[in-house]
C-alpha positions as CSV (number, residue, x, y, z in Angstrom):
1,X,32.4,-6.4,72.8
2,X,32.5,-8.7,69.6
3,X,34.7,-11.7,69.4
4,X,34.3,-13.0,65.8
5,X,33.5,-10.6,63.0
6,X,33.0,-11.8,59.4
7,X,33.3,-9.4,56.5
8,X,31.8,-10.6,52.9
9,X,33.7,-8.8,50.2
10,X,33.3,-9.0,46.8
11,X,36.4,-6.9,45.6
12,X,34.9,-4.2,45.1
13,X,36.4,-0.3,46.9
14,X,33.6,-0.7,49.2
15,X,33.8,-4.0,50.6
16,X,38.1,-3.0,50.9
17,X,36.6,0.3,52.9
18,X,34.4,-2.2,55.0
19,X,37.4,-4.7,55.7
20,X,39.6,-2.2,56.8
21,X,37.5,-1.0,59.2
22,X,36.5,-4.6,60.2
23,X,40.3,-5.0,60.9
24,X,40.5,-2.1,63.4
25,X,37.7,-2.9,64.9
26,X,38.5,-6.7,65.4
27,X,42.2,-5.2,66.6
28,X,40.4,-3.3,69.2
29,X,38.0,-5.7,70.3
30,X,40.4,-8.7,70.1
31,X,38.4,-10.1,67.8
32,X,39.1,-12.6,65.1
33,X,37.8,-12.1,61.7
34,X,36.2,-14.7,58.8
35,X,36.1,-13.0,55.3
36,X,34.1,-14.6,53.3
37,X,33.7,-14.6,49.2
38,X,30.2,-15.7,47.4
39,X,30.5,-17.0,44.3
40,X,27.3,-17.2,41.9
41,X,26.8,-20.9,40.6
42,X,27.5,-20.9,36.7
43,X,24.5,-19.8,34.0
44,X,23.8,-21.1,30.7
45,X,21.8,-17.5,30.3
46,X,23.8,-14.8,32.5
47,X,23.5,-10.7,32.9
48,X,27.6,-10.9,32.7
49,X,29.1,-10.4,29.6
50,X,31.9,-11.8,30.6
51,X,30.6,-15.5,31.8
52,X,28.6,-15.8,28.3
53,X,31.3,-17.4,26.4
54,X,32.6,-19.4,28.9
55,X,32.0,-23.3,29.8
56,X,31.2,-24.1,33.2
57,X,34.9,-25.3,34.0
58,X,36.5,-22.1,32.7
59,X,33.7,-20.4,34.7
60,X,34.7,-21.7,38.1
61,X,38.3,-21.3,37.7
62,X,38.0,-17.8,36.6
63,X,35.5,-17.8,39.9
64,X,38.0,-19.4,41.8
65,X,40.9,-17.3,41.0
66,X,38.8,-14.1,42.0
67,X,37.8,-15.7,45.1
68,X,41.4,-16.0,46.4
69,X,42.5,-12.7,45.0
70,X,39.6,-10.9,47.6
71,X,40.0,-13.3,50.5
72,X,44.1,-13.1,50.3
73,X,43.6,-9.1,50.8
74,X,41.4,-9.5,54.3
75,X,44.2,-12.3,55.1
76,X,47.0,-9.7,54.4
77,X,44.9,-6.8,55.8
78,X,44.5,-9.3,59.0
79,X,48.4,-10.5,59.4
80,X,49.6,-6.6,59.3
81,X,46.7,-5.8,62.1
82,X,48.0,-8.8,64.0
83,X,44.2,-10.3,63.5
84,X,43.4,-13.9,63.5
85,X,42.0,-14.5,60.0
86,X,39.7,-17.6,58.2
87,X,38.4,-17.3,55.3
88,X,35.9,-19.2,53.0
89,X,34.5,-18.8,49.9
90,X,31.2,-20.4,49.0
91,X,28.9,-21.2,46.2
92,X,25.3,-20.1,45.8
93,X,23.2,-17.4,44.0
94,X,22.0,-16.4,47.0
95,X,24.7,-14.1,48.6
96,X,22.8,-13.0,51.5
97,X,21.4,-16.4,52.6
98,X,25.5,-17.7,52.6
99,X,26.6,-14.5,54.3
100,X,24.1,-15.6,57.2
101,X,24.6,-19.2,57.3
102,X,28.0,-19.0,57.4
103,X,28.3,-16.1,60.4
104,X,25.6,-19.1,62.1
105,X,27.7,-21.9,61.2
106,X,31.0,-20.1,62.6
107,X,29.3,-18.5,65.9
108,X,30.0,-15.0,64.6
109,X,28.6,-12.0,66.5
110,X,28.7,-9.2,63.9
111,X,28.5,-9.2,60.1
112,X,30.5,-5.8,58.5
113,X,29.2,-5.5,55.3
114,X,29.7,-2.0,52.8
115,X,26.9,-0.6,51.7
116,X,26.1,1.5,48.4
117,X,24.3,4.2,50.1
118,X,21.7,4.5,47.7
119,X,18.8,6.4,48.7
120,X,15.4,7.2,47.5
121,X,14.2,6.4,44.2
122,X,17.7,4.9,43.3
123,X,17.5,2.5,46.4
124,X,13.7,1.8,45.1
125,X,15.1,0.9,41.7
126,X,18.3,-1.1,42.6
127,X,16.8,-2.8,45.5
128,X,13.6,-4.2,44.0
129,X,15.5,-5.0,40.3
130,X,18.7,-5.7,41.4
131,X,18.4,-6.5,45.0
132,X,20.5,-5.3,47.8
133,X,22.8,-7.5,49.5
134,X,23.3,-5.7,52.5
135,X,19.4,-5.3,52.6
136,X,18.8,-8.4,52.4
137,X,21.8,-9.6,54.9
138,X,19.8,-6.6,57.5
139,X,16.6,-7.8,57.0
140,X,16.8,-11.9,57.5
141,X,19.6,-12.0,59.9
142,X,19.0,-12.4,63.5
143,X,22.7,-11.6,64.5
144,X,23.9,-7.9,64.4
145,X,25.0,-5.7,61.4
146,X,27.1,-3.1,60.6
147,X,27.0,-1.5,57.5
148,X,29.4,1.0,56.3
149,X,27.7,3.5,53.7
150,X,29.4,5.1,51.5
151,X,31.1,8.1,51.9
152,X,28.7,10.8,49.5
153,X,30.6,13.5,47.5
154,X,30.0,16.1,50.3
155,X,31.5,13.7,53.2
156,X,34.6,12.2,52.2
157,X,35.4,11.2,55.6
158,X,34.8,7.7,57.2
159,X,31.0,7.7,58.0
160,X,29.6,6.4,61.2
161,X,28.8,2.8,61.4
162,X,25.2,1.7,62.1
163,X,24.6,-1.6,64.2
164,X,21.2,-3.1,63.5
165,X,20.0,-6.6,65.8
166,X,17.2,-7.9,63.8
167,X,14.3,-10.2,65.9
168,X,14.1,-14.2,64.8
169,X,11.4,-14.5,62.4
């Protein structure tokens, strides 16, 4: 089975859904687990409202601060599970790239990563504008996936997982 998992979060419900069940499964497998947090590098011209008025100092410790907040729950989530537990938090605008260089850089054999769940024309739009990070984690990673969809409004339960092991390219 796996022996090191690493879970990205970025706070949101998803990525606590995707933790949790990261936790059990590392628990089962005897795994250890690396959560990891991406931080975007700070913009003169931003999308977020709430970065516009700041400088680039107050940027990174508001960053910072959010950073621990996330990684402290997979640490806490870990510690109650009995889980071994690293985390890191890195710079770059280019979550998926540091998702993948860091599960290479600590010999991790799964990435757990939520997923939005958005299908058909909504996928299409969020995915080519927006991009998907889970996408893109799926598509250029040679190591295996899980991604946890979300639950839709008709299945509240806990969905199945889907393991993906991408060729090199």
């Amino acid at each position: 089975m796996f022996k090191h998992l690493l879970v990205p979060t970025d706070g949101s419900p998803l990525a606590v859904e995707a933790i949790h069940m990261t936790v059990g499964l590392a628990r089962q497998s005897e795994a250890k687990i690396t959560g990891i947090h991406v931080i975007p590098e700070f913009h003169l011209l931003t999308y977020d409202t709430e970065t516009l008025a700041d400088t680039k100092a107050q940027y990174s410790l508001h960053a910072k601060h959010h950073a621990e907040q996330y990684l402290a729950f997979i640490e806490r989530a870990a510690m109650d599970a009995a889980v071994l537990c690293d985390t890191t938090s890195v710079v770059s605008d280019h979550p998926y790239d540091a998702i993948i260089n860091t599960a290479q850089d600590r010999h991790c054999d799964l990435i757990a990563m939520a997923s939005h769940g958005r299908r058909g024309m909504r996928a299409l739009l969020f995915g080519m504008l927006f991009g998907s990070e889970t996408q893109k984690v799926l598509m250029h990673s040679t190591d295996s996936c899980a991604r946890r969809p979300a639950a839709s409004a008709s299945n509240t339960g806990v969905m199945p997982t889907q393991s993906v092991r991408r060729a090199s390219h």
